[in-house]
C-alpha positions as a Markdown table, in Angstrom:
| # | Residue | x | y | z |
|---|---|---|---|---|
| 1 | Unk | -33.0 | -2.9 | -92.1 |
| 2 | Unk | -33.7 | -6.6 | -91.4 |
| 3 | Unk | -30.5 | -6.9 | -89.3 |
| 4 | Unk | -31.1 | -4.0 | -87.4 |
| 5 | Unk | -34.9 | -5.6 | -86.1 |
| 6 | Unk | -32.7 | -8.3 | -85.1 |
| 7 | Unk | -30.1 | -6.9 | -83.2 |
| 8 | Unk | -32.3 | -4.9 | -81.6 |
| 9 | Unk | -34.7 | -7.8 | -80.8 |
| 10 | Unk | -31.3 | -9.8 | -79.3 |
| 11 | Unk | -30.5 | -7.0 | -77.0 |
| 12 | Unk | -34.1 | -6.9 | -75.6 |
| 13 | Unk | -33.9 | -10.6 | -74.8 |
| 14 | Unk | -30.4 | -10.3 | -73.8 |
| 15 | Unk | -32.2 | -7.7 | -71.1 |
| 16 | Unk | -35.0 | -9.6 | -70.3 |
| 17 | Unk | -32.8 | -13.4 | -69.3 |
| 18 | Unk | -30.1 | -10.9 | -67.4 |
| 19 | Unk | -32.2 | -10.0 | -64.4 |
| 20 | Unk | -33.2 | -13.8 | -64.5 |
| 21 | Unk | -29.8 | -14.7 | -64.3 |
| 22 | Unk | -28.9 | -12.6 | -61.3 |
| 23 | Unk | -32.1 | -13.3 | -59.8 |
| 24 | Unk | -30.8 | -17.3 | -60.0 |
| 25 | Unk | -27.4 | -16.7 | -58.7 |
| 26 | Unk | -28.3 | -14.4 | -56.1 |
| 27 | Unk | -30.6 | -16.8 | -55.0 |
| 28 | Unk | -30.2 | -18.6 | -51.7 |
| 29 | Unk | -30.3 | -22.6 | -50.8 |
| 30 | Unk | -31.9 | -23.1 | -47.7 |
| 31 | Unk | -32.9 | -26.1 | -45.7 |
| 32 | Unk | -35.4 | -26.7 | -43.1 |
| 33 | Unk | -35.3 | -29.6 | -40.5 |
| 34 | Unk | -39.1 | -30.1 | -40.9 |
| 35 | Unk | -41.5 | -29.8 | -43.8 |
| 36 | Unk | -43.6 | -27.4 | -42.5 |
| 37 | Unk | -41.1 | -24.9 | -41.6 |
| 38 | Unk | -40.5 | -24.6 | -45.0 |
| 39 | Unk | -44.4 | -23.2 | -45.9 |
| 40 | Unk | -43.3 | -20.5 | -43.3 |
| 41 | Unk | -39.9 | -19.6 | -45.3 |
| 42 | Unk | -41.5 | -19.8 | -48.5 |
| 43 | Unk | -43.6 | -16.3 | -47.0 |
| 44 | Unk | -40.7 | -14.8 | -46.7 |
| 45 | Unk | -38.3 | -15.8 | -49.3 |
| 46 | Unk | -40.5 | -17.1 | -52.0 |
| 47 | Unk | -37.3 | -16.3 | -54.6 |
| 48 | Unk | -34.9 | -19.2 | -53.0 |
| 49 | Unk | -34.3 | -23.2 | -53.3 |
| 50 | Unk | -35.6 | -24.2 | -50.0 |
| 51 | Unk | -35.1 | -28.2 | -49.3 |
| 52 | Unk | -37.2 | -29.5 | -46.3 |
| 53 | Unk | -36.1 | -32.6 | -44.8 |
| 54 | Unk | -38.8 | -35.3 | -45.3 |
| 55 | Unk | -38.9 | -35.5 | -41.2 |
| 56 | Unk | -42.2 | -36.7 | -40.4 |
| 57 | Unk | -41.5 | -38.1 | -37.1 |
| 58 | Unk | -38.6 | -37.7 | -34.0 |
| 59 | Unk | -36.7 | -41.0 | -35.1 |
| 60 | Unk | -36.5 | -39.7 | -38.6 |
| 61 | Unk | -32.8 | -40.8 | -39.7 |
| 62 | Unk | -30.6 | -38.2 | -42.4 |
| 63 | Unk | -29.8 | -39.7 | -45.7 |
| 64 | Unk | -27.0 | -39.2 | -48.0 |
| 65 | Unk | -29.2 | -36.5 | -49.7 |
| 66 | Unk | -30.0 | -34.5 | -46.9 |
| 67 | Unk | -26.4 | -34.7 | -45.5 |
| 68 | Unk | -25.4 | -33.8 | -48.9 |
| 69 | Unk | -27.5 | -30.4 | -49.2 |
| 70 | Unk | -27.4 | -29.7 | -45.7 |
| 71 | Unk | -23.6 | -29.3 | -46.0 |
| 72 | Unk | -23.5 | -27.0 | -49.0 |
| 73 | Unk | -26.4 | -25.2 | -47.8 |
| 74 | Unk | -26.5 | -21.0 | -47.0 |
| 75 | Unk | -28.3 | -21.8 | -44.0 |
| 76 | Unk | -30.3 | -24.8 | -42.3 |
| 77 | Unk | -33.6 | -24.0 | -40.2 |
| 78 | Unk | -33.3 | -26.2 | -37.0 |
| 79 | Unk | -36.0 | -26.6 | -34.1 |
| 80 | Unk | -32.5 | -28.1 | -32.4 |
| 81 | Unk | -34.8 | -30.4 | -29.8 |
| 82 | Unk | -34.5 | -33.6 | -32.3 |
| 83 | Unk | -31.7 | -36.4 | -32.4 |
| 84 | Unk | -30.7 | -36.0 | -36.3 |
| 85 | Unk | -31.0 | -31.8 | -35.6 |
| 86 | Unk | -28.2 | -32.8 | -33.0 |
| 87 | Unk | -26.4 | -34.5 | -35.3 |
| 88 | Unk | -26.7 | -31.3 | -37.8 |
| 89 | Unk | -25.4 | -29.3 | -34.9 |
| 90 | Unk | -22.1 | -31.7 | -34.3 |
| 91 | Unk | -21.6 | -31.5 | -38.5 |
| 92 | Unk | -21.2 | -27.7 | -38.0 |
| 93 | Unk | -18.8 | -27.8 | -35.2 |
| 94 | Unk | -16.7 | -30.2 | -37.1 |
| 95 | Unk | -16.8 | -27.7 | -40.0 |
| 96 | Unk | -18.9 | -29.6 | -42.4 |
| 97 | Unk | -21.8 | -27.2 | -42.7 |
| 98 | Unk | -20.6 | -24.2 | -44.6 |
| 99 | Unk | -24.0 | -22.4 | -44.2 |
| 100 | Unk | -25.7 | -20.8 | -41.2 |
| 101 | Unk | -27.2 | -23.0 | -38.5 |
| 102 | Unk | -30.3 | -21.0 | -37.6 |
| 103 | Unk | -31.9 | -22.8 | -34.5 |
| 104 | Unk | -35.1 | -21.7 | -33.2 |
| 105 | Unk | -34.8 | -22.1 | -29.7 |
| 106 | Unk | -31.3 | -20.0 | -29.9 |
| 107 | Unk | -33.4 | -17.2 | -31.0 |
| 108 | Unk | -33.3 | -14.1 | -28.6 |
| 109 | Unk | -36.7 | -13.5 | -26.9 |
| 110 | Unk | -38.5 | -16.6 | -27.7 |
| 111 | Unk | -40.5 | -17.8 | -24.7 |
| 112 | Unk | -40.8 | -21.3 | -23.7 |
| 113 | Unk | -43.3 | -23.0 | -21.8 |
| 114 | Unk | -43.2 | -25.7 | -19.3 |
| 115 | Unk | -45.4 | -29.2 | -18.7 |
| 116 | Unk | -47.5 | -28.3 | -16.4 |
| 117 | Unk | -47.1 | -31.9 | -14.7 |
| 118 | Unk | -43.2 | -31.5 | -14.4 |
| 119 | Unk | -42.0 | -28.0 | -14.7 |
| 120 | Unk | -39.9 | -28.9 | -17.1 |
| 121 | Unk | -39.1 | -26.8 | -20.3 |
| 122 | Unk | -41.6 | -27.6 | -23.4 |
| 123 | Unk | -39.2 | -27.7 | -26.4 |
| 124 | Unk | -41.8 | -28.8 | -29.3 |
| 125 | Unk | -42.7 | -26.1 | -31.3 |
| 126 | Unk | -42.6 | -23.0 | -29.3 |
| 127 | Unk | -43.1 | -21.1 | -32.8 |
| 128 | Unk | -46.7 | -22.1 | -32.4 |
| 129 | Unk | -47.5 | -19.5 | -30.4 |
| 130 | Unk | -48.3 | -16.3 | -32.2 |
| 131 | Unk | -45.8 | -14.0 | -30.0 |
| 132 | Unk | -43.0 | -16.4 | -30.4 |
| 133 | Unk | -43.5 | -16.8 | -34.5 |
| 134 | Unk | -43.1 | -13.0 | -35.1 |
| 135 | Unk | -40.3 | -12.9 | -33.2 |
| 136 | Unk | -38.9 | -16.0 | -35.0 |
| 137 | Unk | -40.1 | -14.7 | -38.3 |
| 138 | Unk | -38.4 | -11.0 | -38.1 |
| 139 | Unk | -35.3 | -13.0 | -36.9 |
| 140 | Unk | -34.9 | -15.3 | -39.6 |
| 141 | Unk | -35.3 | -12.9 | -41.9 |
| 142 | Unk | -32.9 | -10.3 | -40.7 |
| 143 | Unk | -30.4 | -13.5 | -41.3 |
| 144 | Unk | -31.4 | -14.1 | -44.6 |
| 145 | Unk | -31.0 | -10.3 | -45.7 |
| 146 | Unk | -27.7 | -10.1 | -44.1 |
| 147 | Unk | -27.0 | -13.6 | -46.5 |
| 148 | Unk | -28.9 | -11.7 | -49.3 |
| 149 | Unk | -28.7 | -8.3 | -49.1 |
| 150 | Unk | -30.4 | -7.4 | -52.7 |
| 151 | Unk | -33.9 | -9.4 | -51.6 |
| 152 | Unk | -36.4 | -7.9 | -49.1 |
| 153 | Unk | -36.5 | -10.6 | -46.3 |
| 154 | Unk | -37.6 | -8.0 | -43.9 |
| 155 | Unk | -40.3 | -6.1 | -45.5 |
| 156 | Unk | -42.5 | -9.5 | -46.6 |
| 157 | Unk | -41.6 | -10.4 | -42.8 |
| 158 | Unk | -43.3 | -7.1 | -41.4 |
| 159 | Unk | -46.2 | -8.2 | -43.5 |
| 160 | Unk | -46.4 | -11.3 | -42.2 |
| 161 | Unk | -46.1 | -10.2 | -38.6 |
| 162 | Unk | -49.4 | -7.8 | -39.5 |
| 163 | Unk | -51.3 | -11.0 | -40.9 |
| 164 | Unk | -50.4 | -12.8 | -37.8 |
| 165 | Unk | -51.4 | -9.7 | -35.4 |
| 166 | Unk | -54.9 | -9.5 | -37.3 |
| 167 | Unk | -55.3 | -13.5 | -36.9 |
| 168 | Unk | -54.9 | -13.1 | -32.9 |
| 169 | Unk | -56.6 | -9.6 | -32.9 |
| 170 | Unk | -60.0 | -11.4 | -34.6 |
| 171 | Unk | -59.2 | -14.9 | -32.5 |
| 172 | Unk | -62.1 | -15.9 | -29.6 |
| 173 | Unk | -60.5 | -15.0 | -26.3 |
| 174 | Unk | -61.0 | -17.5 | -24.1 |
| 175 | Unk | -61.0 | -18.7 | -20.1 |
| 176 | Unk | -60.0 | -21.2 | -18.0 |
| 177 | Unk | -58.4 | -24.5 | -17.7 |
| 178 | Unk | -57.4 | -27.2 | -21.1 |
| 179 | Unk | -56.0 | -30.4 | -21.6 |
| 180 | Unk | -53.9 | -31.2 | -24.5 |
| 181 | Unk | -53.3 | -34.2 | -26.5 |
| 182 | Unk | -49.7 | -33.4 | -27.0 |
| 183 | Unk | -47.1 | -31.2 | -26.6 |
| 184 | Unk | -47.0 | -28.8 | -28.6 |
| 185 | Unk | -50.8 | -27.9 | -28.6 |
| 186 | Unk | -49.9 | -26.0 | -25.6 |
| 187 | Unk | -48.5 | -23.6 | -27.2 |
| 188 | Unk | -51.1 | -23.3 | -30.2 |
| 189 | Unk | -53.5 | -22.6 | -27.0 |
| 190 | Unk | -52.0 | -20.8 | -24.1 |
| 191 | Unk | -51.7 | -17.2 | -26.0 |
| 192 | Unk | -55.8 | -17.3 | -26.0 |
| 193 | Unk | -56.4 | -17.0 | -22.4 |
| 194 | Unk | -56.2 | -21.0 | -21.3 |
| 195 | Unk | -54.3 | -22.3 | -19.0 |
| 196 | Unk | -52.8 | -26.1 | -19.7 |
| 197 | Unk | -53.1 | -28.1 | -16.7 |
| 198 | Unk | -52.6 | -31.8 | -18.6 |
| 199 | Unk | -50.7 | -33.1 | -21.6 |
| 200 | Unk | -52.7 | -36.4 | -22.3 |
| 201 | Unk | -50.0 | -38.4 | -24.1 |
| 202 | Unk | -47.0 | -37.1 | -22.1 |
| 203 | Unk | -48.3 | -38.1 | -18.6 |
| 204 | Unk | -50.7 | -40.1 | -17.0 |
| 205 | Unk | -54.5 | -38.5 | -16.7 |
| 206 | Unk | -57.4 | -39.7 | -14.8 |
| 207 | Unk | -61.4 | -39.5 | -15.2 |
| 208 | Unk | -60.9 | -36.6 | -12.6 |
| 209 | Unk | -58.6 | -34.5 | -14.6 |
| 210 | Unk | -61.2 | -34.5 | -17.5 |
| 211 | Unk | -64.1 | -33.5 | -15.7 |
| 212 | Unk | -61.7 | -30.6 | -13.9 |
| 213 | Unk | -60.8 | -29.1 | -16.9 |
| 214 | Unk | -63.1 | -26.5 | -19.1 |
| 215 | Unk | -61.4 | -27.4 | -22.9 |
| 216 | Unk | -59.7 | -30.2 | -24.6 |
| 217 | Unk | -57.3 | -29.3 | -27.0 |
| 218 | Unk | -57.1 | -32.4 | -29.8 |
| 219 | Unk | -55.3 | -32.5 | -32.8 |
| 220 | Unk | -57.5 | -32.7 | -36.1 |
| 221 | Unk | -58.3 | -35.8 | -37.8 |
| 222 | Unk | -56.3 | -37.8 | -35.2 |
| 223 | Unk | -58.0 | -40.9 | -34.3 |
| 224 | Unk | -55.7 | -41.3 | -31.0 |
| 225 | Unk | -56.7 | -37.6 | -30.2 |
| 226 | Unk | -60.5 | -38.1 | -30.8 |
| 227 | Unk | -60.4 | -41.2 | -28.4 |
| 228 | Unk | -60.0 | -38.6 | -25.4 |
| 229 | Unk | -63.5 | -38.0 | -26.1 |
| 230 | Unk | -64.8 | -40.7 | -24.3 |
| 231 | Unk | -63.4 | -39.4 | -21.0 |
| 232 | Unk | -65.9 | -36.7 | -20.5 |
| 233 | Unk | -70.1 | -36.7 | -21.1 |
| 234 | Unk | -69.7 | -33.6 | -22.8 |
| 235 | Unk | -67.1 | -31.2 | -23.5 |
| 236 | Unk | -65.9 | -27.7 | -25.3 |
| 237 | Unk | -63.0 | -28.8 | -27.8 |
| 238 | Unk | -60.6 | -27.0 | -29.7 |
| 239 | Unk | -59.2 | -28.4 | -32.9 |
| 240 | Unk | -55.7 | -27.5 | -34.3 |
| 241 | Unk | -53.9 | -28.7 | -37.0 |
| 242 | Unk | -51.1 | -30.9 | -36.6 |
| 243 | Unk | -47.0 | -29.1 | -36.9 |
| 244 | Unk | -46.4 | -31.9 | -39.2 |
| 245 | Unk | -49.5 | -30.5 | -41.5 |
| 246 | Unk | -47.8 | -28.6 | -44.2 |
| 247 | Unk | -49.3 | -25.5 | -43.9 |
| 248 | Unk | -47.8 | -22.5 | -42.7 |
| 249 | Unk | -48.2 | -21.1 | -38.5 |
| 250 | Unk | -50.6 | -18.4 | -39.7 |
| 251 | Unk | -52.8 | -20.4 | -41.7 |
| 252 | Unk | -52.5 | -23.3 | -38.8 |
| 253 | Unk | -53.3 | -20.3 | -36.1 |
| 254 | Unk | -56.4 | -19.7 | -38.7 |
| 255 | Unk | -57.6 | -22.9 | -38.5 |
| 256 | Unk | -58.1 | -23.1 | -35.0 |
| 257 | Unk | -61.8 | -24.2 | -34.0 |
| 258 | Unk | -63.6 | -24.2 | -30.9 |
| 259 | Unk | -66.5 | -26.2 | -30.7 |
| 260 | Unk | -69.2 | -26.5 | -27.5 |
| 261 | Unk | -70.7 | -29.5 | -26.4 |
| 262 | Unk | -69.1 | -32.3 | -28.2 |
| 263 | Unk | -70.8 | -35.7 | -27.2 |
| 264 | Unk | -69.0 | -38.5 | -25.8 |
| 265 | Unk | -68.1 | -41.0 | -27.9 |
| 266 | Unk | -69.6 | -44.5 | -27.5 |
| 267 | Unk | -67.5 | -46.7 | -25.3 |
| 268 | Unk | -65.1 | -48.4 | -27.5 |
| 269 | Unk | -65.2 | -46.4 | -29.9 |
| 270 | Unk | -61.4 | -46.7 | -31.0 |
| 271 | Unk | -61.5 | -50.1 | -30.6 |
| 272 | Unk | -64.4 | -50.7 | -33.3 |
| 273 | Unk | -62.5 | -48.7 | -35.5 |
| 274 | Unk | -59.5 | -50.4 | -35.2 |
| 275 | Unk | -61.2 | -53.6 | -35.7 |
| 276 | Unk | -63.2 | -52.4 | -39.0 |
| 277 | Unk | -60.2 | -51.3 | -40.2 |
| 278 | Unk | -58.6 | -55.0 | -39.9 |
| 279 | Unk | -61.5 | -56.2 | -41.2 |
| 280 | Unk | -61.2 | -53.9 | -44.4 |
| 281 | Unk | -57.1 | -55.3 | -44.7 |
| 282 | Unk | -58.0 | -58.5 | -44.6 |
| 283 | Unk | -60.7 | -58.8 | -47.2 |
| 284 | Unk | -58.3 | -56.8 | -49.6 |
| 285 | Unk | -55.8 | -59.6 | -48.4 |
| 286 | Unk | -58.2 | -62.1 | -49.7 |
| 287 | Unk | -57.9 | -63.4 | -45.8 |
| 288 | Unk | -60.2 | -65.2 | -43.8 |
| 289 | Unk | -61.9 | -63.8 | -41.1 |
């Protein structure tokens, strides 16, 4: 009687570690070119091993590691605008990338923008954009089911797309003119009604550009972004999270915050900070001042 309670019991584990084990082979290795991006795949295919590459800036160099997962990877996540994502695009021609190379900006029906001071095409982060991410989103996930056919990539992505159309359904519409700190706040912006007539840190603005414009768009907790405050006497800003904060684009587009009437900052502002903050080095230092 013993030994049958213990065969049975041995089958029902047996039954219980065999979905597990499928569930482990089945499931995909994916990489992502940034660490953010990976939040964003994790919505989708919260089953897989996804490896973000510790990019934190453009100049970010690939190390052994990454080289070595990228190439035995199922597919890499690639915003293709950055010099080691062009070197992950030359390993794939050469055949060294087994995997998929999923780049962003490949993706039919994404929409790019252009600096409003050159006309040029805005490649930094065009999934920013609420429009652009659902397309991105149902596109990356049609890849990965065609990869993984026994997951359901496409139904967590249609629920993602909903979350995202509620975010810019219940977002403040807005009107008129902004000027951006960098880049790729245009995009976190344009889709509620502004138009972006300067990007601060990409060209050259003058007092008259800050008191044209109705909004500034700054990136939060960036001290180089909060210094744009002392351009104007008061101000509506907008605050967005940086691409580089790991968090995914919905909970970014979430974040958004518009505030009215920000006062100036005292003149030399910054440069107080700065200088507190060498103060603060050298005492640790055991400097003299």
């Amino acid at each position: 009687m013993q030994i049958v309670h213990i065969r049975f019991a041995m089958r029902a584990l047996i039954l219980m570690i065999i979905p597990l084990l499928v569930c482990k082979a089945s499931a995909l290795s994916i990489v992502t070119t940034f660490p953010s991006l990976k939040e964003d795949v994790k919505l989708i295919a919260p089953n897989d091993s996804i490896y973000a590459i510790p990019a934190f800036s453009h100049d970010y160099e690939l190390t052994p590691k990454d080289v070595e997962v990228i190439k035995n990877a199922d597919i890499v996540i690639s915003t293709a605008h950055t010099h080691f994502e062009s070197e992950i695009a030359e390993m794939k021609e050469r055949g060294e990338v087994k995997g998929v190379l999923f780049e962003i900006p490949k993706i039919k029906g994404i929409v790019f923008l252009k600096y409003p001071e050159s006309g040029k095409i805005n490649p930094h982060m065009p999934i920013y954009d609420p429009y652009n991410y659902e397309i991105f989103i149902r596109a990356l996930a049609e890849e990965l089911q065609k990869l993984n056919p026994s997951e359901n990539y496409i139904e967590r992505a249609e629920k993602v797309c909903k979350e995202v159309e509620d975010i810019v359904n219940k977002a403040r519409k807005l009107n008129g003119t902004a000027l951006v700190d960098y880049p790729y706040a245009q995009y976190a912006v344009t889709w509620m009604g502004l138009k972006v007539v300067s990007i601060a840190f990409e060209a050259p603005t003058t007092p008259e550009t800050f008191k044209k414009v109705d909004y500034l768009v700054l990136t939060r907790n960036s001290t180089k972004s909060e210094s744009l405050l002392e351009n104007v006497e008061y101000s509506k800003v907008i605050y967005i999270d940086s691409p580089f904060v790991e968090k995914s684009i919905p909970e970014k587009l979430k974040s958004i915050e518009v505030k009215e009437n920000i006062a100036k900052k005292t003149p030399g502002y910054t440069a107080v900070l700065a200088i507190l903050a060498l103060v603060v080095l050298c005492l640790r230092n055991g400097l003299r001042l």
